[in-house]
VEXDREN-2710 file (C-alpha; in Angstrom, 1 decimal):
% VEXDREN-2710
k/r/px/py/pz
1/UNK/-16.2/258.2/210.6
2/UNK/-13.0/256.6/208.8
3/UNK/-10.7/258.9/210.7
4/UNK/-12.3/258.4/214.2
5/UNK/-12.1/254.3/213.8
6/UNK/-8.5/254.9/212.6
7/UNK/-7.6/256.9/215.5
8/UNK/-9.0/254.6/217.4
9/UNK/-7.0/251.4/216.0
10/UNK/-3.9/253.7/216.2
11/UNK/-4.2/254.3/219.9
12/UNK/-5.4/250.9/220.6
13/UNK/-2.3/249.4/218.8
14/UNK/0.2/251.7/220.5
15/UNK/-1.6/251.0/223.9
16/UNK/-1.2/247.4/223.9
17/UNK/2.6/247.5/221.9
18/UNK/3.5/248.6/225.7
19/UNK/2.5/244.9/227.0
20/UNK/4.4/241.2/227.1
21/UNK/5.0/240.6/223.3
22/UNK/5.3/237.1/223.1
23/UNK/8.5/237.1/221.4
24/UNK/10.7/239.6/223.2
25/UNK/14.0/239.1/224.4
26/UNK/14.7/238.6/227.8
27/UNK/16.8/242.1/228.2
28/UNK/13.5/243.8/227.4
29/UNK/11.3/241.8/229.6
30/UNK/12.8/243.4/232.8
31/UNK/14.6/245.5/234.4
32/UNK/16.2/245.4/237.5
33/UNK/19.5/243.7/239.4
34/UNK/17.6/240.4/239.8
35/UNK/16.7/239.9/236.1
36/UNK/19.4/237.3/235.7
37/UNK/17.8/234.7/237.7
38/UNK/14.5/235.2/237.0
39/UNK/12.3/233.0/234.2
40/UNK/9.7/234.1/232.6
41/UNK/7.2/232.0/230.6
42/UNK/3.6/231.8/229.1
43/UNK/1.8/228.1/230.4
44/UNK/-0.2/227.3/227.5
45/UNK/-2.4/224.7/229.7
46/UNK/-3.1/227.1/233.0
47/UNK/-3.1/230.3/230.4
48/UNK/-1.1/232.5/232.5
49/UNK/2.1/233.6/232.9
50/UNK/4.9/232.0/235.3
51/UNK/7.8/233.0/237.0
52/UNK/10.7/231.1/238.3
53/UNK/13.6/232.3/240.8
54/UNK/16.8/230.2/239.4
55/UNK/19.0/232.2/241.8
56/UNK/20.6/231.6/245.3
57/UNK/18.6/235.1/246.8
58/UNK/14.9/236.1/247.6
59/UNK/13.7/238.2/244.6
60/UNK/10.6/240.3/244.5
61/UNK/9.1/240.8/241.0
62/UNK/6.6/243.8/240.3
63/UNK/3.7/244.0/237.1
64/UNK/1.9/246.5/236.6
65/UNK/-1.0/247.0/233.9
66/UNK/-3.6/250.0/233.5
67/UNK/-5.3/248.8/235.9
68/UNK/-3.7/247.1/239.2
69/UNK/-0.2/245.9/240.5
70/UNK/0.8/242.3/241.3
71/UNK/3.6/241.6/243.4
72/UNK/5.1/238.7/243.5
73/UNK/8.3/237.6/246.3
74/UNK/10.1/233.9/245.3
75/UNK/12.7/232.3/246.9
76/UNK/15.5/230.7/245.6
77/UNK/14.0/228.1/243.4
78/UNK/10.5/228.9/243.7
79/UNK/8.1/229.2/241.0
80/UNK/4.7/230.9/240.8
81/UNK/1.8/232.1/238.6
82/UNK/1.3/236.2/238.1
83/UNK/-1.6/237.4/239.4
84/UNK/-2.4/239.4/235.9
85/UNK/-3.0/238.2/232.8
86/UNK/-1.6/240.9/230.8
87/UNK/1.0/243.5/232.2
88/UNK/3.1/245.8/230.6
89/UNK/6.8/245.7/230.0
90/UNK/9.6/245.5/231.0
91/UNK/8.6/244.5/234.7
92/UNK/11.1/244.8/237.3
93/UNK/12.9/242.2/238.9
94/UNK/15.2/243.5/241.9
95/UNK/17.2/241.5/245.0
96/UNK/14.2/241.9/248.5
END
């Protein structure tokens, strides 16, 4: 019964290494040709995660988790909650 709960643990921790640690670096948060002007961060008070174009172009951000896709499109300046709150990483930031 040990080993099954172990496996368990193992694949449950390996499983969710693959999501938004809260403390990794922006180079492995995203990939993509827009990363650069995209900002990412957790809001503590609305509990979800928010994304901020800082660039001059229209840049189309794309999550993903085991279970749907969220797409989200921002112009130049805009800012705007995911619509998951848990995805896995890096997500992809790229020029629309």
């Amino acid at each position: 019964m040990k080993s099954k709960l172990m496996v368990a643990l193992l694949v449950a921790s390996a499983t969710l290494s693959s999501f938004l640690p809260v403390t990794a670096s922006a180079g492995q948060r995203c990939t993509g040709n827009a990363c650069a002007d995209i900002q990412h961060s957790w809001d503590a008070g609305a509990q979800r995660h928010l994304f901020t174009n800082l660039g001059s172009r229209r840049v189309k951000v794309e999550l993903r988790n085991w279970a749907a896709g969220n797409t989200l499109t921002l112009v130049p300046g805009q800012s705007t909650y995911a619509g998951l709150q848990m995805f896995e990483v890096p997500f992809r930031a790229n020029y629309d």
